[in-house]
N, C-alpha and C positions, 0 to 999 in steps of 0.2 A: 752347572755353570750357566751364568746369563749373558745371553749375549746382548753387545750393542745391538738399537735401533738406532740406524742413522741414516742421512740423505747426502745423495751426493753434493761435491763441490764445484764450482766450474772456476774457468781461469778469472784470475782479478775476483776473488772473492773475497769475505773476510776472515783473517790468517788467526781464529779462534774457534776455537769446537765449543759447543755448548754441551753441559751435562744436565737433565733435568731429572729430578727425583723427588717422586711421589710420598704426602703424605700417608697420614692413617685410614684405615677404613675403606681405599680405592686402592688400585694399581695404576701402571703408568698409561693404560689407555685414556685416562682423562687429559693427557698433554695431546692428542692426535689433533685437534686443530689447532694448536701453539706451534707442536712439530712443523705442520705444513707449512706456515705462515713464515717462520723460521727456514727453513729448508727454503723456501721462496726467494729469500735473503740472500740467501747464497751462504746458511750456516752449516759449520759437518753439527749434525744434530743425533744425541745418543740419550738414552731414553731408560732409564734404571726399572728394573721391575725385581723389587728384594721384598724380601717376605715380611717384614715389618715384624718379627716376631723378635730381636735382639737388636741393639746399638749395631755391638760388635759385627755381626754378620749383614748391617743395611750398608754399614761403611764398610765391609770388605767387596761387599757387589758394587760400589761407586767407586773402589777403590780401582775394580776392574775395567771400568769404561774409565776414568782419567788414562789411565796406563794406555787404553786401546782408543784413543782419540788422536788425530793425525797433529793436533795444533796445542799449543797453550788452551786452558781450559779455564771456562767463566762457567763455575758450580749453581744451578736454579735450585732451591728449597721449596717447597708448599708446607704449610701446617709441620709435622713429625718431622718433613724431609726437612727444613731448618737445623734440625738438633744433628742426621745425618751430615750435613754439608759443614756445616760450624767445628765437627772431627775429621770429616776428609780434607777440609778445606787446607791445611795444614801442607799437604805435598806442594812443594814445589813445581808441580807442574800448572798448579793451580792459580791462574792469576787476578782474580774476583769472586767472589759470593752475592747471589740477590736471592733475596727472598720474599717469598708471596702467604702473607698472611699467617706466617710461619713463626717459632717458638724457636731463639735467637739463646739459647743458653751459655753461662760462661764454663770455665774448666772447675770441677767440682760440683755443676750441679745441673739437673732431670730436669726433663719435660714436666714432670712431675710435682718439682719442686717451681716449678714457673707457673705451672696452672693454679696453686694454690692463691696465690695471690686474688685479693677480692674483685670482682669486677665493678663499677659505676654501675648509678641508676639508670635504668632503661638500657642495659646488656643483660647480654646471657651468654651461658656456656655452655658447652657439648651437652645433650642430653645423655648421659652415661649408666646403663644400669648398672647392679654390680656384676663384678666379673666373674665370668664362668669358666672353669678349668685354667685358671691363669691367662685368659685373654677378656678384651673392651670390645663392644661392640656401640654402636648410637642406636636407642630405642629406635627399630625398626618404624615408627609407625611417627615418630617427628622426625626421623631423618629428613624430608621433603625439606620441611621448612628451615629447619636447624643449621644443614648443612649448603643446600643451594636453593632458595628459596625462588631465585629469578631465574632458575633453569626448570623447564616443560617437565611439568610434574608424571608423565611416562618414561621418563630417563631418568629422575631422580627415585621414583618408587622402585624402578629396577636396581638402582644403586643401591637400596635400603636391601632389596632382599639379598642382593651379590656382595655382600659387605666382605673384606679382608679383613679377619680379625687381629685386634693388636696385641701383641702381646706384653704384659705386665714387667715381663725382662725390659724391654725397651723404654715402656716410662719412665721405670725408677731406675735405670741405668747413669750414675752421674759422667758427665763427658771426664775428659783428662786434659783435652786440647782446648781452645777457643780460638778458629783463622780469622773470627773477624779481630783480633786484637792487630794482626799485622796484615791483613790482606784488604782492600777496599770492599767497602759492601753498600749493598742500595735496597730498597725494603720497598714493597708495595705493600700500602694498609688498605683492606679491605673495611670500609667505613660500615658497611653493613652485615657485617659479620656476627653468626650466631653461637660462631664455633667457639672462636679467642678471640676475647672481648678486644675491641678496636683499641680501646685505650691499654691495655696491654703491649700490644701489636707496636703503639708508640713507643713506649718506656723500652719495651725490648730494643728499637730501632736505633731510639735515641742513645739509649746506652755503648752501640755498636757503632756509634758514631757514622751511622749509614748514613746515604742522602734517599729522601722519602719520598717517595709519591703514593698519592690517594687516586683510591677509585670506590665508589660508588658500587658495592657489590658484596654479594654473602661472602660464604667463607671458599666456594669454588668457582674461582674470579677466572680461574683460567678454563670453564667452563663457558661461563656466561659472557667473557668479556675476553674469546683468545686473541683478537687484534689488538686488542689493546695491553695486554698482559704480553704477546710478542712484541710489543715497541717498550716497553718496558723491558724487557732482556737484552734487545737489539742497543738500545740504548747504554745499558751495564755494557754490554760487550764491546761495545765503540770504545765506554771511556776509560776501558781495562786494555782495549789490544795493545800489546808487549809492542816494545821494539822490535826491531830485526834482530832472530837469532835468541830470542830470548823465549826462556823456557823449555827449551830443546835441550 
């Protein structure tokens, strides 16, 4: 079972919990300076760490921190965790989705079937070798640049060799639900992204009828850029918080 990470509340705080859940290839320690920054805010902040090896079982661990969050919940996505939140996003208790650089899927169809699509000249995509026993991993040896090219190449080569493997259930997995059809959503496009091509990242957003913002940053923005990637959340969370009594 996984438990919440979260930070305390104090009085006169904001009456939303925030869920944040981690793409492919990392865990959720990549959010610890978003957490803090958040937490600073005065957010209850809960922090998914799901094995990325199934759909089914990433949304049943997020499913478990909505349930154990004290407030209405504004769902964060990165990269994979988009396709996770866009299925949980669905409960009720849920009152937003934002997403960071993240793969925006509708009901019927994969991450899978999203990354196919071509990218424009001058992007690029995951470096992907082929899969080995049913899981992806990103060519250890471009990971650095690939995936966070403006974070201190001693953090990023360690990420390359502590990679999470993803597993092939989970790409071709097609969703059933899509919350951004009824729930409000806001997208942060990583302009400098190696992973999923920027222009991707739009068409996904636009599609989702989100309200967008750009930042200037690889594909692990909430690395290089958590102040800013936390007023980006903070902001979704302002203009999702519930009435009184709603979502309880």
């Amino acid at each position: 079972m996984t438990n919440p990470v979260s930070g305390t509340q104090t009085a006169g705080a904001p009456s939303l919990s925030i869920v944040l859940v981690h793409g492919a290839f990392v865990d959720g320690s990549g959010w610890q300076q978003v957490h803090g920054e958040l937490v600073d805010r005065g957010f209850e902040v809960l922090v998914a760490q799901h094995p990325t090896t199934s759909l089914e079982g990433d949304v049943a661990v997020t499913e478990s921190l909505i349930a154990a969050a004290r407030h209405p919940v504004l769902l964060v996505g990165h990269s994979y965790g988009g396709a996770v939140i866009t299925e949980a996003g669905v409960n009720p208790k849920v009152q937003a989705l934002a997403y960071i650089a993240a793969f925006v899927p509708d009901a019927g169809e994969s991450v899978a079937a999203l990354n196919e699509a071509p990218e424009e000249p001058g992007e690029t995509k995951a470096p992907l070798p082929p899969p080995q026993d049913g899981y992806l991993v990103v060519d250890p040896a471009r990971f650095p640049e690939a995936f966070a090219a403006d974070v201190d190449l001693a953090t990023t080569r360690f990420m390359a060799a502590a990679q999470l493997p993803w597993g092939l259930a989970a790409v071709i997995a097609p969703l059933t639900h899509a919350a951004w059809k009824t729930k409000p959503s806001s997208y942060l496009v990583a302009s400098a992204d190696r992973m999923v091509p920027p222009s991707a990242q739009r068409r996904m957003a636009k599609r989702a009828s989100a309200a967008i913002t750009e930042i200037d940053s690889s594909h692990a923005a909430m690395l290089s850029h958590p102040q800013d990637v936390a007023a980006f959340i903070a902001a979704a969370a302002s203009a999702a918080t519930p009435t009184e009594g709603a979502g309880q």
